[in-house]
ROROLUM-408318 format. One line per 3 residues: number of its first residue (from 0); for each residue x, y, z of C-alpha. Coordinates in steps of 0.2 Angstrom, whole numbers. Layout:
<recs>
NUM	X Y Z ~ ...
</recs>
This chain:
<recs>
0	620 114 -95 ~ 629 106 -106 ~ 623 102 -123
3	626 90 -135 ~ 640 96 -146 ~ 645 91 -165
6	662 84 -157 ~ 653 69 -146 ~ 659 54 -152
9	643 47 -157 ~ 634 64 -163 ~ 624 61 -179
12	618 43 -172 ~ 601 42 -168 ~ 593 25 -161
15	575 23 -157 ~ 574 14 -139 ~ 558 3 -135
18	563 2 -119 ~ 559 0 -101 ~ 566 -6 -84
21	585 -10 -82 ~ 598 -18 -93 ~ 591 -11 -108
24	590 8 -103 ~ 608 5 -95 ~ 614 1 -113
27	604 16 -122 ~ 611 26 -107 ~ 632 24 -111
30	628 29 -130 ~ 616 43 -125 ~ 630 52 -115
33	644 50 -129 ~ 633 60 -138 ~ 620 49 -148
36	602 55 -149 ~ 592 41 -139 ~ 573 45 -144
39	565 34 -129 ~ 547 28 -136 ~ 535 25 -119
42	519 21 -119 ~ 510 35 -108 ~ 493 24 -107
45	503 12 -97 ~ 512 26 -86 ~ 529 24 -98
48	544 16 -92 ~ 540 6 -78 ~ 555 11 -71
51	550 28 -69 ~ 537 19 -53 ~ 552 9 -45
54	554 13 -28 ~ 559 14 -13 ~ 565 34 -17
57	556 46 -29 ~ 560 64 -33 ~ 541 65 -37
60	527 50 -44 ~ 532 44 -59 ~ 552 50 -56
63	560 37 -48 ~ 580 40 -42 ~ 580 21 -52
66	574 28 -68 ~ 584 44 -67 ~ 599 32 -63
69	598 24 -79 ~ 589 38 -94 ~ 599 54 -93
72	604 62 -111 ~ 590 53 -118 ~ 573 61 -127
75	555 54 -122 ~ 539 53 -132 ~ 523 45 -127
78	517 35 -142 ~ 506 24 -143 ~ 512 8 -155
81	497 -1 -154 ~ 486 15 -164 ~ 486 16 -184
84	493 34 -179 ~ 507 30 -164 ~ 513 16 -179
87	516 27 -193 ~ 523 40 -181 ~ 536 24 -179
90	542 22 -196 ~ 543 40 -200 ~ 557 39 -184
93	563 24 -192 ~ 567 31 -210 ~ 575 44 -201
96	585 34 -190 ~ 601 21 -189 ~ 594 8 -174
99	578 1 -168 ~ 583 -6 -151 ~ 571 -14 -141
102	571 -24 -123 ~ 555 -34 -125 ~ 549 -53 -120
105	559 -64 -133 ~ 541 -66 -142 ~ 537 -50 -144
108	548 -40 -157 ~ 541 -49 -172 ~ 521 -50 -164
111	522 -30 -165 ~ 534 -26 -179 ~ 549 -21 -171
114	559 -32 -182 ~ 570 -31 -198 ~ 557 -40 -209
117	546 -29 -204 ~ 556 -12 -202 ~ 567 -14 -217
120	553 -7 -231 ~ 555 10 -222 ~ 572 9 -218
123	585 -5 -229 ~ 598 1 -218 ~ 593 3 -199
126	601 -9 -188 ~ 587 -22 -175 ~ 593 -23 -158
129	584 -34 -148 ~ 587 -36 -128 ~ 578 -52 -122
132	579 -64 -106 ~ 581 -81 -117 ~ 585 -74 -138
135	567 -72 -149 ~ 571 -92 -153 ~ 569 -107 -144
138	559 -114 -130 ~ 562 -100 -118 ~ 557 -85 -131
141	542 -80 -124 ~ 550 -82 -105 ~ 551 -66 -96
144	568 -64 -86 ~ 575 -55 -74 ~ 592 -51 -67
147	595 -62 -52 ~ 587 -79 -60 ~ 602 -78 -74
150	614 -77 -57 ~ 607 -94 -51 ~ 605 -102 -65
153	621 -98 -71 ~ 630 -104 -58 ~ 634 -86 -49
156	626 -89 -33 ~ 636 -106 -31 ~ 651 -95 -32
159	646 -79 -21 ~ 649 -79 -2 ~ 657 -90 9
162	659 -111 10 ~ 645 -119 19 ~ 633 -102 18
165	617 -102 8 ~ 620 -95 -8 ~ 623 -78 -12
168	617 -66 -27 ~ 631 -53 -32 ~ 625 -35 -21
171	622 -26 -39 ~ 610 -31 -55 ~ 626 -37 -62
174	621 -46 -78 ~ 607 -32 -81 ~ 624 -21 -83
177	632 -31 -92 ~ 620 -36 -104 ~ 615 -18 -106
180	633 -15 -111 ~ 634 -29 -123 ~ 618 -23 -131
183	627 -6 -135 ~ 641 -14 -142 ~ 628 -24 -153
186	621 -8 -157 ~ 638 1 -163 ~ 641 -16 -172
189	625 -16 -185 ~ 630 2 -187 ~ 644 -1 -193
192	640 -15 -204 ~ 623 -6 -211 ~ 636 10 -214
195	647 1 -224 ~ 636 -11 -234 ~ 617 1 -235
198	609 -17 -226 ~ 603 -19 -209 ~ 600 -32 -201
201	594 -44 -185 ~ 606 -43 -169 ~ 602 -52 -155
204	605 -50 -136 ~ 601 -59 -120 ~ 601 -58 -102
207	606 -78 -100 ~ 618 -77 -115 ~ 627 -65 -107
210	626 -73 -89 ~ 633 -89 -96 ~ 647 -78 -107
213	655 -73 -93 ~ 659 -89 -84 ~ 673 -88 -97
216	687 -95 -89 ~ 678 -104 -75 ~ 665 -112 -89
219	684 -117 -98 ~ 690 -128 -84 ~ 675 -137 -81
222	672 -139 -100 ~ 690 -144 -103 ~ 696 -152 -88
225	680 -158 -77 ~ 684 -145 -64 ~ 668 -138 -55
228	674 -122 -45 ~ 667 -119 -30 ~ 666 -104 -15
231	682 -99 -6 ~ 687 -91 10 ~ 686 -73 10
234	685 -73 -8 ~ 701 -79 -11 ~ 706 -82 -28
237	705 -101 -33 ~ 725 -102 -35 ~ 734 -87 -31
240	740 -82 -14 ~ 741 -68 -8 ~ 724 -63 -16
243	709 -60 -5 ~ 705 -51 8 ~ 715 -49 25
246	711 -42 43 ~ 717 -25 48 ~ 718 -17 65
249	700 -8 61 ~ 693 -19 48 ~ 700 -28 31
252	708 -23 16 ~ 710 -34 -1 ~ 728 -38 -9
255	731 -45 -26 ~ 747 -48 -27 ~ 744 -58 -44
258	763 -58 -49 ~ 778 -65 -39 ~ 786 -47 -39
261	771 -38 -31 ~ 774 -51 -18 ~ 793 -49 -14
264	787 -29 -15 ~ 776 -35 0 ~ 786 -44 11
267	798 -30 10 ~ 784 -17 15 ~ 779 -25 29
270	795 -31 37 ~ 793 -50 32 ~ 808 -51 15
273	813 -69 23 ~ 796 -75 17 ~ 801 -72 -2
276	817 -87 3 ~ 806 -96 14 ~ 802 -114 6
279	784 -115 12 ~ 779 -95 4 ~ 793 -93 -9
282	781 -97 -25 ~ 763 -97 -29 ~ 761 -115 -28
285	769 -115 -11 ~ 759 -101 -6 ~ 745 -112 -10
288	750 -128 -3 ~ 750 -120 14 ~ 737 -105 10
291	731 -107 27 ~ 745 -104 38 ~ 750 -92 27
294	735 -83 29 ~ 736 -83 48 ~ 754 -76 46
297	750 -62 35 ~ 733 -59 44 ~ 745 -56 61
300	754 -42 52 ~ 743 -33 42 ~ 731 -33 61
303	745 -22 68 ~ 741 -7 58 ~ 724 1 51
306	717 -2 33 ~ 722 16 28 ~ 741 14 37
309	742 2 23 ~ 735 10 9 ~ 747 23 13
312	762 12 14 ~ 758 1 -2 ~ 753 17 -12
315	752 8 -27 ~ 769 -3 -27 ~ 755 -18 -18
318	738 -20 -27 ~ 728 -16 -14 ~ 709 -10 -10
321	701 -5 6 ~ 686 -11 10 ~ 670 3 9
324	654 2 12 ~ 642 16 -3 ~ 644 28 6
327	662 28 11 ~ 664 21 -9 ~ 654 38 -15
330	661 50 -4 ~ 681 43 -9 ~ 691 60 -10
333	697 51 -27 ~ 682 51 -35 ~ 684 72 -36
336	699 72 -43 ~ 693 69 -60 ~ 675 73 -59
339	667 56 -57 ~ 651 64 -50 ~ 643 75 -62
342	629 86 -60 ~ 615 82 -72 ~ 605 93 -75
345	585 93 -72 ~ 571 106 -78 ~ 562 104 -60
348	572 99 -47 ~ 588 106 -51 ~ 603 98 -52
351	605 79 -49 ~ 623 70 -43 ~ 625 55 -53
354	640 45 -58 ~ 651 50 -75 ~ 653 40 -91
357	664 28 -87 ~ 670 32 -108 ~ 681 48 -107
360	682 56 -124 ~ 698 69 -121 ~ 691 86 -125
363	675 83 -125 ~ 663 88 -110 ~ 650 77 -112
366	631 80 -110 ~ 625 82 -95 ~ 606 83 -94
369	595 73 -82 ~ 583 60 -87 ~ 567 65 -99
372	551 68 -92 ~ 536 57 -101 ~ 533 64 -118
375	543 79 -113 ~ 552 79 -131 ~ 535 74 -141
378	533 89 -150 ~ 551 92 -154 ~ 553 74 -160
381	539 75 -172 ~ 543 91 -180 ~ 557 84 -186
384	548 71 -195 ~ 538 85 -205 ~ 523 86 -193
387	514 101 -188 ~ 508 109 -171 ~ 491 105 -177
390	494 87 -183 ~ 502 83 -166 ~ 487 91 -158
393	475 79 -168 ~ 487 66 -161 ~ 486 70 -144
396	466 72 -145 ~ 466 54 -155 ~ 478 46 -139
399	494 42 -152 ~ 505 53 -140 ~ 507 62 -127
</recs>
């Protein structure tokens, strides 16, 4: 197994995570394999992470393949924060520590403490990350939120699927992702800032901040020009052509040919180089103009040959995807080539195939252990904070941790 090692790029950086379910672990999870130590704080009263009972697959109770997906590299205690004792276990961890991140209801952080007005006198310099549905202010704070309502009222669903079909949710927990990620760019942020000026402070993160953030440019051409987008045929893009996806002889594959030289690459590729001269194809806004018979003409071509005749002939000169279902996604001969599934490592049911950092550090192997069991790194965790095999035995018989 590998362990941590002194070159990760976030060795030395310790963040206390009050965290459960999905966006928030994924954020904890990217900084945890680059090397930070993630001390994941669960509440064993209440079963921990209520990820750890998402089904529909389970390596055993309580080890769900969801939470594994989303916890590995971490440590896990079972503290109880509500107890005299669980709470001064906590600010020992937090004297000792850069971040307090949590991904609580809005309302929550400052009812138990979790915030900078209350952490600061223990620690001037650690850094409150707070993960909410709606931001701790406002109308919405004590809101809970999930994933898919940020999709629809954010306008995703409007966007998703084909015209005239009901609308559609994105297939992943997309803005659980990305706000996980946003909240660990936050966490890196009140590092830094504490680092260079001893002060911590509040930052705030939220699933339909981050929803709304990445309208971006759609949320620009309404705002500045009245434009409302709405769905395309086979996901085209609103103005280039070709960009969507195409039949092939045995299914579809997706060209983006987003610049007027991977077109005329194109039409030379597939015998068509008069449609680079030809007044109805020869620019983008022609393209446009007569996208649909466009589309029927390169549909005709492309159907003569299979998907992967095509990903051989463009090879990289076209922009260009097949189209793969998991399984054929997973099981992409490209994915070995650089060891995009790892093997993480787990004390009881040996090793557990999951998908690399997507942040390559060169030279560094990073860590590769499997998600904590509940309270598997109690002990451990509170030595370091000065206590004793029989204090944390009075703890356990008290119910402070597990």
């Amino acid at each position: 197994m590998t362990q941590p090692a002194p070159n990760q790029p976030l060795a030395g950086l310790r963040i206390v995570a009050i965290e459960q379910y999905g966006a928030g672990p994924f954020g904890t999870q990217q900084l945890a394999d680059l090397g930070a130590d993630v001390i994941k704080i669960e509440n064993h009263k209440d079963g921990g992470d209520i990820g750890r009972h998402v089904g529909p697959y389970f390596f055993a109770p309580g080890d769900s393949h969801f939470y594994e997906s989303l916890n590995r590299n971490k440590r896990s205690i079972g503290l109880d924060l509500k107890s005299a004792d669980g709470r001064a276990v906590l600010e020992k961890l937090v004297a000792d520590s850069d971040v307090v991140f949590n991904n609580l209801r809005g309302d929550l952080p400052a009812k138990l403490g979790l915030d900078y007005a209350a952490l600061s006198q223990f620690n001037p310099a650690i850094a409150c990350v707070h993960l909410s549905a709606y931001g701790r202010t406002g109308s919405r704070a004590a809101w809970p939120g999930y994933d898919y309502l940020m999709q629809a009222e954010a306008g995703y669903l409007s966007l998703t699927g084909e015209p005239g079909t009901p609308p559609s949710r994105f297939g992943l927990s997309i803005v659980d992702f990305m706000t996980g990620t946003t909240a660990a760019l936050a966490i890196l942020a009140g590092v830094v800032s504490a680092r260079a000026s001893g002060v911590g402070c509040d930052l705030d993160v939220s699933l339909f901040d981050v929803a709304l953030g990445n309208l971006n440019y759609v949320a620009q051409w309404y705002l500045n020009g009245g434009v409302t987008v709405e769905r395309t045929s086979r996901s085209s893009h609103p103005s280039l052509t070709p960009s969507q996806l195409y039949t092939t002889s045995d299914g579809w594959i997706f060209v983006m040919c987003n610049k007027e030289k991977f077109f005329e690459v194109l039409c030379g590729l597939i015998g068509r180089p008069d449609w680079t001269t030809d007044p109805r194809y020869a620019t983008f806004a022609a393209r446009l103009e007569n996208r649909p018979a466009f589309n029927a003409d390169l549909d005709a071509v492309l159907s003569t040959r299979t998907t992967a005749d095509w990903m051989q002939m463009f090879e990289g000169r076209v922009p260009a995807a097949p189209v793969l279902d998991v399984q054929q996604a997973l099981d992409n001969p490209f994915l070995a080539e650089s060891k995009r599934i790892v093997d993480f490592q787990h004390p009881e049911h040996g090793p557990l195939p999951g998908i690399a950092s997507s942040i390559r550090a060169a030279g560094v192997e990073h860590p590769d252990k499997a998600a904590p069991a509940l309270g598997a790194d109690t002990d451990a965790v509170l030595a370091t904070l000065g206590y004793t095999v029989d204090d944390v035995d009075a703890l356990r018989v008290r119910g402070a941790v597990r």
